[in-house]
C-alpha positions in Angstrom: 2.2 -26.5 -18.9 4.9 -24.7 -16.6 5.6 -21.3 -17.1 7.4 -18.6 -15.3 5.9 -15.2 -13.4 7.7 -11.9 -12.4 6.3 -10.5 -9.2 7.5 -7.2 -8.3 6.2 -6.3 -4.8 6.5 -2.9 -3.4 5.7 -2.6 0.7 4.2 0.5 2.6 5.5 3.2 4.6 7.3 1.1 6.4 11.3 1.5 7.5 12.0 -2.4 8.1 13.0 -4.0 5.0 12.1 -7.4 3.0 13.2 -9.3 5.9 10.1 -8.6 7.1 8.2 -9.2 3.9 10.3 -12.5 3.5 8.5 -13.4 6.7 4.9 -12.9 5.7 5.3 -14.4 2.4 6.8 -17.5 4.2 3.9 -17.8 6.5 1.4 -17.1 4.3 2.9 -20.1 2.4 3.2 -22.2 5.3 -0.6 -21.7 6.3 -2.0 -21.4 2.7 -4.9 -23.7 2.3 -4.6 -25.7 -0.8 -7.8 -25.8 -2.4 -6.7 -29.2 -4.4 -5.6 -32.3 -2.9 -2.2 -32.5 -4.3 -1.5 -29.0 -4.6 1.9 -27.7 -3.2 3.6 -24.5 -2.3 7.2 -24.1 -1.8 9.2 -21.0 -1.5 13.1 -20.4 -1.8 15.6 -18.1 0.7 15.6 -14.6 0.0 18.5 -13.4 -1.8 19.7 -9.9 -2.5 20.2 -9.1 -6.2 21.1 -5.5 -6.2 21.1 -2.8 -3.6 17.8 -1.9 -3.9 16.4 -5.6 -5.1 15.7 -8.5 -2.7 14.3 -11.4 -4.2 13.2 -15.2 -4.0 11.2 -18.0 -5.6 8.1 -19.6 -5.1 6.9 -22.9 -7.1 3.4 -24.1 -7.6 2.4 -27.2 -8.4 -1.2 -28.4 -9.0 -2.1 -32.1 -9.2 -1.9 -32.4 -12.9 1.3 -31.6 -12.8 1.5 -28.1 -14.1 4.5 -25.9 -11.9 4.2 -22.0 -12.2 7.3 -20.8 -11.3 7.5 -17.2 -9.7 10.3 -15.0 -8.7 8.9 -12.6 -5.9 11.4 -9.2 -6.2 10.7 -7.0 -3.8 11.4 -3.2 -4.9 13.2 -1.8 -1.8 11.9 2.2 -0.8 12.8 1.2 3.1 16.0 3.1 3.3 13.8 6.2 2.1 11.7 5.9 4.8 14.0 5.2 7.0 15.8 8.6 6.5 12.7 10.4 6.9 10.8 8.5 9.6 10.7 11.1 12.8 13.8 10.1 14.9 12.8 12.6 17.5 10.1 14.6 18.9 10.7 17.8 16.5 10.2 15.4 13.7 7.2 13.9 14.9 5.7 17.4 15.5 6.9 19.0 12.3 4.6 15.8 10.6 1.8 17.2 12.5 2.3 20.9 11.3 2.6 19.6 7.9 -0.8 17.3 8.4 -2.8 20.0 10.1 -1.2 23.3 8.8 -0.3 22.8 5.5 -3.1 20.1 3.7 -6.2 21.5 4.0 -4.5 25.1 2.6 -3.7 22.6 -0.7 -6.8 20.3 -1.0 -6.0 17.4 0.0 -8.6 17.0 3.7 -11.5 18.2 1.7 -11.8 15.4 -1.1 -11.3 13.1 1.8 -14.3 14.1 3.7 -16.4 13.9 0.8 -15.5 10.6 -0.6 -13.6 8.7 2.5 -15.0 9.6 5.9 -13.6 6.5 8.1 -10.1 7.7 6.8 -10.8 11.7 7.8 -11.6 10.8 11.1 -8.6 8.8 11.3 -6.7 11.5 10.1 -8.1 14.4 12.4 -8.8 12.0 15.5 -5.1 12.5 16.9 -5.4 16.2 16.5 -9.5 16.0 18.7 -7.0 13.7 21.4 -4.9 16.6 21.2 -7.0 19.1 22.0 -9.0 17.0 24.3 -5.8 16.7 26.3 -4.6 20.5 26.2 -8.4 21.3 27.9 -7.5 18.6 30.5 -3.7 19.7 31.0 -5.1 23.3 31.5 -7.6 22.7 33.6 -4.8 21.1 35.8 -2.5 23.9 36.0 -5.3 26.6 36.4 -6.4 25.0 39.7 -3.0 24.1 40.8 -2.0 28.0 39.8 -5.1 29.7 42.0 -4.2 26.8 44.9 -0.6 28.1 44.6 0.2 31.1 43.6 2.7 30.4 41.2 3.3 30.0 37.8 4.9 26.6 37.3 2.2 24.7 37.1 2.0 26.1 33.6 5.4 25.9 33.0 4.8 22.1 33.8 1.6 21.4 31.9 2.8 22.3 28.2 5.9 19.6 28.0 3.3 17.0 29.7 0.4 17.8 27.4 2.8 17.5 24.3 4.6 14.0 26.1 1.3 13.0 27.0 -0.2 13.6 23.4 2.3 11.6 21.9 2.3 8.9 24.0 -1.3 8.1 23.4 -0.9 8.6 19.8 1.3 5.3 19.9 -0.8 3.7 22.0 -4.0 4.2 19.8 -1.7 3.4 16.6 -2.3 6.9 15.4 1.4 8.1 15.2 2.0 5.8 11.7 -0.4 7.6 9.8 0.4 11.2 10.8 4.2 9.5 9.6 2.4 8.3 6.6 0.1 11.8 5.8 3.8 14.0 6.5 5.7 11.9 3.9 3.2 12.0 1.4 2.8 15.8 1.7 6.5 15.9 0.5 6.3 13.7 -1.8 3.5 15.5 -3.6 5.9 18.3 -3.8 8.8 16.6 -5.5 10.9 16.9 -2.0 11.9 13.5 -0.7 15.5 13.2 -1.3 16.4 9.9 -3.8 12.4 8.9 -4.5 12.6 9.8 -8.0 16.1 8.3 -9.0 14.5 5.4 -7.4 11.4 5.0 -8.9 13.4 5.8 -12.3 15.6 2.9 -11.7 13.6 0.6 -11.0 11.0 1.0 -13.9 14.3 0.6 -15.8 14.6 -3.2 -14.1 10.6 -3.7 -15.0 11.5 -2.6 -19.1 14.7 -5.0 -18.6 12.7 -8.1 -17.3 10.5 -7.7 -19.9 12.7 -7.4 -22.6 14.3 -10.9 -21.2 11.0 -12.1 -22.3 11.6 -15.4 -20.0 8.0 -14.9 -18.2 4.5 -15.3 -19.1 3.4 -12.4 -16.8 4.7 -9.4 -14.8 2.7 -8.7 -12.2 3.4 -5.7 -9.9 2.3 -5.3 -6.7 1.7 -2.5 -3.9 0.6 -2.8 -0.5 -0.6 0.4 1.3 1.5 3.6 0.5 3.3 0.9 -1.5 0.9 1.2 -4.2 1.6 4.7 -5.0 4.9 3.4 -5.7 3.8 0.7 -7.9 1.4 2.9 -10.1 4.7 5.2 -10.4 7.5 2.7 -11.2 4.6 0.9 -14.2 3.7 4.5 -15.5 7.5 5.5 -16.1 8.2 1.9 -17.6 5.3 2.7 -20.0 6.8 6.0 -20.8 10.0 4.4 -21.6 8.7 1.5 -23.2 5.0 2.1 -24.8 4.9 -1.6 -25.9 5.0 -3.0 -22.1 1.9 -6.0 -22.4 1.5 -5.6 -25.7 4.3 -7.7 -26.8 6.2 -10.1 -24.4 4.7 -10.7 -21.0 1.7 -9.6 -20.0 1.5 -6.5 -17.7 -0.8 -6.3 -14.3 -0.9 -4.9 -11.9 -2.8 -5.8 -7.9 -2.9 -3.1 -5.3 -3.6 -4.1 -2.0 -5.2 -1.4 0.6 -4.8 1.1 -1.4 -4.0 5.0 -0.2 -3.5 6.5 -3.8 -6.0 9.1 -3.6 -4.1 10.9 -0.2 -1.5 11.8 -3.1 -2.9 12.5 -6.0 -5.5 14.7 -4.0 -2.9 17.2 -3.2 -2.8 19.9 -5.8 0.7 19.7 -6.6 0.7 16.5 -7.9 -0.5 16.8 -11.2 2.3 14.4 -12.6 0.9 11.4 -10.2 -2.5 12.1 -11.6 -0.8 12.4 -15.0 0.4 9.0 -14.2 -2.8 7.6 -13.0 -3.8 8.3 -16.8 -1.1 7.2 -17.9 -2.4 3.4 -16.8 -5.8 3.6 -17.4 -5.5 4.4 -21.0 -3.1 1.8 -21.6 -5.3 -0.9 -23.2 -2.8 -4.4 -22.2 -2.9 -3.5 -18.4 -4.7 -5.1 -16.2 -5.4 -3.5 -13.0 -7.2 -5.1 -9.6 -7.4 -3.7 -6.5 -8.4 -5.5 -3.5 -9.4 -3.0 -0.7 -11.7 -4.0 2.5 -14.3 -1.2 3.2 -13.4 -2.2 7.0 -9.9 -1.0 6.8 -9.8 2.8 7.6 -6.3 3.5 6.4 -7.6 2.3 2.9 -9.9 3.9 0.3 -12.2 1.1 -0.5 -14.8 3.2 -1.7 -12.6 5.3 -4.3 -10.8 3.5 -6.9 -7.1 3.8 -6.9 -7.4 5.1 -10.6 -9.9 8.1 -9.8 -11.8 8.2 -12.8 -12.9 5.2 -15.3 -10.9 5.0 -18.4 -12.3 5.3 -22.3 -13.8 2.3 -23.7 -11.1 -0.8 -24.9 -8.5 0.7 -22.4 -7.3 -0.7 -19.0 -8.6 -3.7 -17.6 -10.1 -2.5 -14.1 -11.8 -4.1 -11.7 -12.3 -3.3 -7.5 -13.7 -5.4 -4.9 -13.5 -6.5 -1.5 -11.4 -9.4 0.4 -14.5 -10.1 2.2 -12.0 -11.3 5.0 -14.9 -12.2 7.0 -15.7 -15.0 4.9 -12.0 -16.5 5.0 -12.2 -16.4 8.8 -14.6 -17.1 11.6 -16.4 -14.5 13.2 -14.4 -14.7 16.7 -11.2 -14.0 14.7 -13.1 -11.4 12.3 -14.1 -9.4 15.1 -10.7 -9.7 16.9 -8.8 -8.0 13.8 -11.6 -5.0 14.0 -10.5 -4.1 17.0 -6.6 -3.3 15.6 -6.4 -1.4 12.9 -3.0 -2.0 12.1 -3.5 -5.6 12.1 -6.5 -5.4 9.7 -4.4 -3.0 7.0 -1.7 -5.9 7.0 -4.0 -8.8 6.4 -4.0 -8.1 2.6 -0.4 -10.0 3.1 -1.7 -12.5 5.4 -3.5 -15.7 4.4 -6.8 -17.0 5.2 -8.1 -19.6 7.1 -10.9 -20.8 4.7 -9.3 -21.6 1.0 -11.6 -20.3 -1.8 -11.4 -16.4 -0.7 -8.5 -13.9 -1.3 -5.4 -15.4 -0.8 -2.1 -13.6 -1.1 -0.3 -16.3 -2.3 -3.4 -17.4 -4.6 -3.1 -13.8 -6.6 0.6 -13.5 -6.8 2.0 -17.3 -7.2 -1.2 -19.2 -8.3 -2.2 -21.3 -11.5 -3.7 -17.6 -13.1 -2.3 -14.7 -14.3 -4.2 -11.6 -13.8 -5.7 -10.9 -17.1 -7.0 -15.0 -16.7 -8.7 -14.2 -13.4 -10.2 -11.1 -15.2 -11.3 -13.0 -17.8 -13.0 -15.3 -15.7 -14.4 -12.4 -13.2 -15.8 -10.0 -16.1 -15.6 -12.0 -19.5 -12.7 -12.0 -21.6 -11.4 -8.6 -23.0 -12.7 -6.5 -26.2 -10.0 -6.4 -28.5 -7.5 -3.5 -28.7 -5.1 -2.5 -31.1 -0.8 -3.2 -30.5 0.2 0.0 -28.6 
């Protein structure tokens, strides 16, 4: 049987465009280890379809000759980012005032202790280097001022603590997320410039493809920061279109690292948590997220949804890549040690076939609600929204 798959991916904070993702889909294609001999991959070029759609194809092919057919769109937010990624230092250190000034006065560092320690410290680690390197620059300039005389050495110390701060904070790979924590602060407040025409639009393209009704399943997808994107763009398709999975394709969803709860945490954003219900009531989505308790910029230990839905709604279901197991232990421990690295393996594929796969979940023989069917047991029954 061949069938056809919409994939709708949306990236993280992240101001280089699908190029990029072009790039790891192709290698994760190119390295994917067939678990079937006979089993083939191929991808198409990437091809731009609108302004804010890039898209290509990807066939599979299984040795009994069944061909899924997907079309991998990726939902473009990189010019967003790119128009409020810091350009200069009074933009990197307005972030910071936003991160440590303004959060913990609107809730959003407190839930995060409780419930996701490794990602507090991550959070609050820049500021400790911070103040670790104020003590050090003042100690400086205090014995340089008594062995002088003078004054400068103060005058000296502040723009070399600040330089000195932010240089580290690049080094360490700390600067993305005080980027990431900034943005999100704004967001929460309905003040990025363009995001919600954007997110609008394109859960008009999700309604439209299915309404073509030419694919068996849409399957959206968010890596990172991207999947606050994707839980927004499939709660305003459902609002426009109630029926979405109930008739015509089926609807999923796969969120990838997740970071949901940074958002909907903050007290003004009641409407993403009103989204967040929005989904788990919705009883013909299917909802998976694949987060690695090892990665400190995800929340692996809080489900993207919050809460658990009512009986007979979403499809839910949370579990590790166990990327340890699709990789030896030399390589394993290697990828600890950058934590960058590790949040982007989600996109990445494995070494060892059999495991999480990118290109398994989004392009392979199964649709989501199959492989939660074969996880959990096949779904009660629920009434035609």
């Amino acid at each position: 049987m061949n069938w056809q798959r919409d994939v709708f991916f949306f990236g993280g904070f992240d101001p280089r465009g699908p190029a990029r993702d072009h790039r790891l889909f192709a290698d994760a294609v190119a390295r994917h280890p067939a678990t079937d001999a006979g089993e083939s991959v191929t991808m198409g070029p990437r091809e731009r379809l609108a302004p804010h759609l890039d898209a290509w194809s990807v066939h599979w092919r299984q040795p009994d000759g069944t061909e899924v057919h997907t079309r991998h769109t990726v939902m473009r937010w990189d010019d967003i980012v790119r128009r409020v990624w810091p350009r200069h230092w009074r933009q990197a250190w307005a972030d910071r005032l936003v991160v440590y000034g303004q959060a913990p006065r609107h809730g959003a560092l407190a839930p995060i202790w409780r419930h996701a320690r490794p990602a507090f410290w991550l959070a609050i680690f820049p500021l400790l280097l911070g103040l670790a390197l104020g003590a050090l620059w003042a100690g400086a300039a205090g014995l340089l001022t008594w062995a002088s005389g003078t004054a400068w050495p103060w005058l000296a110390a502040v723009p070399a603590w600040l330089w000195s701060w932010r240089a580290l904070e690049v080094t360490l790979d700390a600067d993305w997320l005080l980027r990431l924590y900034g943005f999100t602060w704004h967001q929460a407040r309905g003040d990025v410039p363009g995001l919600t025409q954007r997110l609008d639009e394109l859960a008009d393209v999700l309604v439209a493809r299915a309404e073509a009704a030419d694919a068996r399943e849409l399957l959206v997808v968010g890596h990172s920061t991207g999947s606050q994107m994707a839980v927004s763009v499939v709660a305003r398709a459902l609002q426009k279109a109630p029926w979405l999975g109930a008739r015509g394709p089926s609807l999923a969803l796969l969120t990838l690292g997740h970071c949901t709860p940074i958002l909907a945490w903050v007290r003004q954003a009641g409407w993403f948590r009103g989204e967040l219900a929005r989904l788990t009531a919705h009883p013909h989505l299917t909802w998976h997220d694949v987060s690695a308790p090892a990665d400190w910029a995800a929340f692996a230990r809080v489900p993207p949804w919050l809460h658990a839905p009512a009986q007979g709604a979403a499809r839910l279901a949370q579990y590790s890549p166990r990327f340890h197991k699709t990789m030896g232990q030399a390589a394993y421990d290697e990828l600890l040690a950058h934590r960058h690295a590790l949040h982007q393996q989600y996109l990445r594929p494995p070494r060892v076939a059999g495991g999480y796969d990118p290109v398994v979940w989004m392009a392979g023989p199964l649709t989501l609600a199959e492989r939660h069917a074969a996880m959990f047991g096949p779904p009660a029954p629920a009434e035609n929204a």
